[in-house]
C-alpha positions, 0 to 999 in steps of 0.5 A: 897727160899720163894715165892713171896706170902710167902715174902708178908704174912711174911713181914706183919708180920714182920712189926707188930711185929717191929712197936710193938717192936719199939712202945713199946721202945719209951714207956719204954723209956719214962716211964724210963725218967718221971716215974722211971721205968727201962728198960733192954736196952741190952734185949730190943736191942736184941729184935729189932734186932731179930725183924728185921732181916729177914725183907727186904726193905728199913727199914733194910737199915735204921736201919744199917745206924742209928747204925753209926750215932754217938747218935742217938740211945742209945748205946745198940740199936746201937750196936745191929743194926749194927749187921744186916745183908742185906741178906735176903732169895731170892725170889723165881723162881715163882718170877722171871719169873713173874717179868722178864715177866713184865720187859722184856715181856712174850718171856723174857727167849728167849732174854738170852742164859743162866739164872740162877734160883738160885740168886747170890745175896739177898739184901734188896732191890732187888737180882742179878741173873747171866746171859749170853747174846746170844752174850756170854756177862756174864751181872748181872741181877738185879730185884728189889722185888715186892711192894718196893716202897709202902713198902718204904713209910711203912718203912719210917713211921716205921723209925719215930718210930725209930726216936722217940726213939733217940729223947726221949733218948734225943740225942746230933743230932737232927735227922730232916735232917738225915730223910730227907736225908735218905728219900731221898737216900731211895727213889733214890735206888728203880729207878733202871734208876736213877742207871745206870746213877750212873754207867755212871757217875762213868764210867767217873770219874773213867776212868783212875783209872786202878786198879778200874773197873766199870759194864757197862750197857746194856740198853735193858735190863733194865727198872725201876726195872731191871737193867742189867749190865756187871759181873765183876769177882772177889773174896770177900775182905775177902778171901784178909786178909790172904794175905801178908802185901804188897798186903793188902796195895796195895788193900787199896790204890785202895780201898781208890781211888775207893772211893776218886777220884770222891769225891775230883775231882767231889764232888760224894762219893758212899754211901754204902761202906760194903762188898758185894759192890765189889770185888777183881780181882787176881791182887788187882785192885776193882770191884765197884758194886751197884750204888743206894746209890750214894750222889752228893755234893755242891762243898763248902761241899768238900771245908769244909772237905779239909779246915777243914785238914788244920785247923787242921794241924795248928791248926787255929780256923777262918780257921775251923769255915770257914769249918763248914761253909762250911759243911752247921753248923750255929749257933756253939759257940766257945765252940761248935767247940772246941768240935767238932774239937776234934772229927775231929782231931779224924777222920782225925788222921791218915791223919795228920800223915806222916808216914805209920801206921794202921788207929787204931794204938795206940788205945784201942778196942772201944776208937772211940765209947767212944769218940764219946760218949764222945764229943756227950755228951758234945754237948748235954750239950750244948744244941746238934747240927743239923748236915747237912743232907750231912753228913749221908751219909758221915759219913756212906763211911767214917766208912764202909770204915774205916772198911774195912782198918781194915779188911785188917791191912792196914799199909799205909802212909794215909797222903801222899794218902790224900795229893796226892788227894788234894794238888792243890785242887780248888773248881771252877776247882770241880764245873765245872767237876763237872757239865759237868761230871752230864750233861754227865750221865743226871744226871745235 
């Protein structure tokens, strides 16, 4: 493992060489567009990948969630990116003890009856190391790396360039509000205090989901960079694959509930839906883990995205211009959202199929990604679309949980889980949940 000293240098390094490799595509895209110069893409890709790939912080971060915003990048960097891996190497045990002596004072190792040197777990952001309380409680100690929350704002300058990129490619998205909200949500998951009211409040909405479990906090044990919360023992979901088609199914609809109850009832999604987010207990119920990314969301937002179902089950043009309306869009032509509902229409397939089926039944490798294309394409001919900034971080649930139902070959009936979830569905019943579920967590 690197020190903390060691981390530093390198990242310094790093940073150089991605502002260099992202600085220098802006330029060759550019001369590509107004000189004819031409560029290899794929190399170049590649090339930014490598370059960030053993960075951590908020810029990796960054970077995985651009590669499932629909053109906001060339294909070729999109598909580079969302090969990014969030582990990096953990800091090392000189690391620890300096910052566990911060958070907790310099008798800290004497507050645990066991520590483990080794983290169990390296992020981007921070790792997770397994402990026992002196009352035999197994909790999750998270500590947040050193100097996050400058490097933060390093890595929201670098994220300009990135942006710059998707902008002199001329994309049909607009990418103001997508950095605004990744600003934001950015900034939120290094306040490790904001979190465990993340947690609080997932507590409550999911308290009678028995087949979904929630850590619980220990509050002395946690400060702004550290936060310490109960272990919840599970096995990751790929170990789930082999399994036979009904418990797969099983573990897909708590999953789909795990991250859809507290949407549809409380206008909440959990932002960060990949792999190392949660785990599977022996009998298919999901442990829910890592709170930063958690998106609240206006009550109409919600509205928007059951009214948008329905115009599509009957195909009703008023009622899906209400919808996008809803969602925060302004300014959309007919033409506009004839395009945009082939695209929803695309999204809520399955919903709109009342049978039991896989989420990719009927559809060549790759037919998402060129209809995405497709239909951005369209837009940008018309002149392109500024999404809602509400939508990034949906549409990053959405895919990574989509995602994850491939992963398993889920074959359910989508349009019944869906329908069961919204059925009486009433957006001043949502706003007042709601608020008194915020107002539980101090989060109002």
């Amino acid at each position: 493992m690197a020190d903390e000293g060691d981390s530093l240098g390198g990242r310094l390094g790093r940073y150089a060489r991605v502002g260099a490799s992202v600085g220098g595509l802006a330029a060759r895209l550019a001369g590509e567009r107004y000189l004819g110069l031409s560029l290899d893409r794929d190399r170049h890709a590649a090339e930014l990948r490598s370059a960030l790939g053993g960075l951590k912080g908020p810029l990796m971060k960054a970077a995985q969630l651009l590669a499932t915003i629909p053109d906001a990048l060339p294909p070729e960097y999109a598909r580079e990116l969302a090969q990014l891996q969030a582990n990096a190497p953990a800091m090392g045990w000189a690391f620890v003890r300096r910052r566990m002596a911060t958070e907790l004072g310099a008798d800290w190792q004497a507050k645990f009856a066991r520590f483990d040197k080794e983290a169990s777990f390296a992020a981007s952001l921070g790792q997770v190391h397994r402990a026992v309380l002196p009352g035999g409680r197994d909790v999750a100690v998270k500590l947040q790396y050193p100097d996050m929350a400058s490097a933060l704002e390093a890595d929201l300058n670098q994220l300009k360039l990135v942006f710059a990129v998707g902008q002199r490619f001329d994309p049909a998205i607009r990418t103001d509000e997508i950095h605004a909200e990744i600003t934001s949500r950015l900034r939120e998951e290094l306040d490790y205090r904001r979190e465990a009211k993340h947690v609080d409040i997932y507590r409550h909405m999911l308290r009678d989901e028995p087949n979904v479990h929630v850590p619980e906090v220990v509050p002395d044990y946690s400060t702004d960079r550290l936060l310490t919360m109960s272990w919840l023992k599970g096995a990751p979901l790929l170990d789930w694959k082999a399994r036979p088609q009904e418990e797969r199914d099983a573990l897909a609809v708590n999953m789909f509930r795990a991250w859809y109850v507290p949407f549809y009832f409380y206008g909440v999604i959990h932002g960060d839906p990949h792999l190392g987010n949660y785990t599977v207990r022996s009998d298919g119920s999901v442990n829910l883990m890592d709170f930063g990314c958690v998106r609240i969301f206006p009550p109409r937002f919600v509205r928007g995205s059951i009214e948008l179902y329905r115009a599509l089950m009957v195909d009703d043009m008023d009622r899906a211009v209400s919808a996008y309306e809803d969602w925060g869009f302004s300014g959309l032509s007919r033409e506009m959202i004839a395009v945009l509902n082939r695209w929803a229409a695309f999204l809520y397939g399955p919903l709109m199929d009342d049978r039991p089926r896989r989420l990719t039944e009927g559809m060549a490798e790759g037919f998402g990604r060129d209809m995405a294309q497709n239909v951005f394409g369209e837009l940008r001919r018309m002149g392109g679309v500024r999404p809602p900034r509400e939508f990034v971080f949906m549409d990053r649930a959405a895919i990574g949980l989509g995602a994850v139902f491939i992963h398993l070959r889920a074959s359910i009936n989508w349009h019944r889980l869906f329908e069961s979830l919204v059925d009486d569905f009433d957006v001043e019943a949502l706003a007042a949940r709601q608020q008194a579920a915020l107002a539980e967590a101090g989060l109002a």
